[in-house]
C-alpha positions in Angstrom: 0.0 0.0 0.0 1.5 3.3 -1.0 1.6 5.9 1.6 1.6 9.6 1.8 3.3 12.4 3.1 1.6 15.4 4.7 3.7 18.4 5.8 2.4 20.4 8.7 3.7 23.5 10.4 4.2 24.7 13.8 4.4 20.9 15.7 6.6 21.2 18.7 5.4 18.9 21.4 3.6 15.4 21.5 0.5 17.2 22.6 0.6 18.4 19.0 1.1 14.6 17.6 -1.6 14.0 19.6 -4.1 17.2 18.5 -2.8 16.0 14.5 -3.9 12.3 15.2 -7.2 13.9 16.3 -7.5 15.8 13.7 -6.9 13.6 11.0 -9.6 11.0 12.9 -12.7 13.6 12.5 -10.9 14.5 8.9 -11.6 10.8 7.7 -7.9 10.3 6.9 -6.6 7.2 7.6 -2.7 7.6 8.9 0.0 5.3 9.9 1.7 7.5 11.9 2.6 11.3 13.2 5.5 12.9 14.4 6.8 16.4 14.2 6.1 18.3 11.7 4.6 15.4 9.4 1.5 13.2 9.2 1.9 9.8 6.8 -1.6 8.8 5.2 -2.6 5.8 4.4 -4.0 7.3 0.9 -3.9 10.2 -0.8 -6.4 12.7 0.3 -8.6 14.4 -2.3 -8.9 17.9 -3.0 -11.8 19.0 -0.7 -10.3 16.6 2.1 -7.1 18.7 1.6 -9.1 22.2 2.5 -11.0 20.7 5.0 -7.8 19.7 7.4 -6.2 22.4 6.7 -8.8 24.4 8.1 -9.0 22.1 11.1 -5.6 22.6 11.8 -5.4 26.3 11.2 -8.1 26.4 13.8 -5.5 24.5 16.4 -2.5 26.0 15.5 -0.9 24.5 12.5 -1.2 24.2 8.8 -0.1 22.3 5.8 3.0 23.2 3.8 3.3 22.4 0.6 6.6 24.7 -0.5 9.4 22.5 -0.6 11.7 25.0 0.7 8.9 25.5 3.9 8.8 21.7 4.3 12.4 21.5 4.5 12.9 24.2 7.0 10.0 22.7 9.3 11.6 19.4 8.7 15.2 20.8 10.4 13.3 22.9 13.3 11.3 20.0 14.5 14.9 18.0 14.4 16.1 20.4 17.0 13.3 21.1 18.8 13.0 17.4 19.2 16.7 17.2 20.2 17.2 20.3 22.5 13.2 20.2 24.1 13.1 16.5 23.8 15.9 14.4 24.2 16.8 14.7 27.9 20.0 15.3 26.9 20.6 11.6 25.2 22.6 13.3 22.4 25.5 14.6 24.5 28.3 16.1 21.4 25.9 16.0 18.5 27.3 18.2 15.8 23.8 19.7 14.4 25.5 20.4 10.8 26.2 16.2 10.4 23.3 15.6 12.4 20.7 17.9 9.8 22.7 17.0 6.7 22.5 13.5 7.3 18.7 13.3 8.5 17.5 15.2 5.5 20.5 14.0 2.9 21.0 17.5 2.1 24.7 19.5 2.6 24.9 21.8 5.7 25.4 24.9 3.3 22.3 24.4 1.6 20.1 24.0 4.1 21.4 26.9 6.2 20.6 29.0 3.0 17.0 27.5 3.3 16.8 28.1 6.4 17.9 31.7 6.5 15.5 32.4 3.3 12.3 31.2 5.1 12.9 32.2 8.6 14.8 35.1 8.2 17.8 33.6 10.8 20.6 31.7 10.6 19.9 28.3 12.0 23.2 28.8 14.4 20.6 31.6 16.2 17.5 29.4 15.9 19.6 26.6 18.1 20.9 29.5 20.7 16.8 30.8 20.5 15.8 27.2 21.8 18.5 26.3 24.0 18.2 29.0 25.7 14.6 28.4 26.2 15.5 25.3 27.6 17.9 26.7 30.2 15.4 28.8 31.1 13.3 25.4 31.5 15.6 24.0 33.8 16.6 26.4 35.9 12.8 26.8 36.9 12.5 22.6 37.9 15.4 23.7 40.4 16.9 20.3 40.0 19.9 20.8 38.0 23.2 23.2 38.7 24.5 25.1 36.1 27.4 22.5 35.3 24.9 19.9 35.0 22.8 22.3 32.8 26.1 23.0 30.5 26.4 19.3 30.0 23.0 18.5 29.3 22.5 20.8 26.7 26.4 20.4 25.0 28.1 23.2 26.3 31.5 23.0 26.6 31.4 25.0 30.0 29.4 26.9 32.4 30.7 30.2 31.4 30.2 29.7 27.7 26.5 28.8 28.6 26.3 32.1 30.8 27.7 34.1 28.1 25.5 32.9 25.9 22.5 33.2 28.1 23.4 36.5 28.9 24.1 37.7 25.5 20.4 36.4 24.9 18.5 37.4 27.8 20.7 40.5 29.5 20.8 38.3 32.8 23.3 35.9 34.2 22.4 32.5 35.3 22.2 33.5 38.8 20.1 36.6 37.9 17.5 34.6 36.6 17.7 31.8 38.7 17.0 34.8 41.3 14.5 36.6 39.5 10.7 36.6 40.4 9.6 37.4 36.7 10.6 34.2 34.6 9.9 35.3 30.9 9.7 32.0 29.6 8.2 31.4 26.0 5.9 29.1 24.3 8.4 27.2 21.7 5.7 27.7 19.1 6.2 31.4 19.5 10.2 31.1 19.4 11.9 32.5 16.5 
């Protein structure tokens, strides 16, 4: 049985797997399975069943891409939101360049041009974006030190993780750590 590929933006979580699944249930769209950023049907869906999901999922959140350049650059942010958000730190020394190129079978150079066309930053910045999300994430559960927060996230030391954190949100570890207004950020609404 031939399968099918359906592209969808803005997935960043298993509660959007889930809300997709749903979604494609009351669509009448058989699937074998949904991850980030894509759905694969068990048939191809017809025109009006096409405009029909897409407006369910607009109504959630998300949408279908059909732009091979937009697929492509959903297909490397929901690799590294499922590595920095989702991995618990599994991936320890992952070089994202080999890691993209080699999950998509595309070279590092062209899909950082991609990448930069459609979002409008360099996929170096979207990482730094996310991770420091993430730090963010972490420093809130109040379970991990800093050092243990470098690690888990591939630093190569606390103070290149405070630079960077700093550079990103004007505040030092501690500072935030310290803080009582925690500006965290949906990572749907990261950029």
């Amino acid at each position: 049985m031939k399968t099918f590929t359906l592209y969808i933006k803005n997935m960043v979580c298993p509660r959007c797997v889930t809300a997709v699944e749903q979604t494609l249930t009351e669509t009448g769209i058989p699937f074998e399975s949904v991850k980030l950023g894509e759905a694969v049907v068990l048939r191809e869906p017809g025109g009006d069943e096409l405009r029909l999901l897409d407006k369910k999922l607009r109504n959630i959140g998300f949408e279908l891409i059909t732009d091979k350049k937009k697929i492509l650059t959903e297909q490397i942010k929901s690799l590294l939101i499922s590595h920095i958000h989702h991995s618990n730190g599994e991936h320890n020394g992952i070089v994202y360049s080999e890691c993209l190129s080699e999950k998509t079978g595309k070279s590092y150079s062209y899909l950082s041009k991609v990448f930069s066309e459609t979002e409008g930053i360099t996929i170096e910045k979207f990482i730094i974006i996310h991770k420091t999300e993430k730090v963010k994430e972490l420093i809130g559960h109040n379970s991990l030190n800093f050092s243990e927060i470098a690690y888990k996230l591939d630093y190569s030391s606390v103070a290149h993780l405070s630079r960077q954190f700093k550079k990103i949100t004007g505040m030092t570890l501690s500072e935030y750590k310290n803080s009582t207004k925690k500006d965290r950020k949906f990572i749907d609404g990261l950029h």
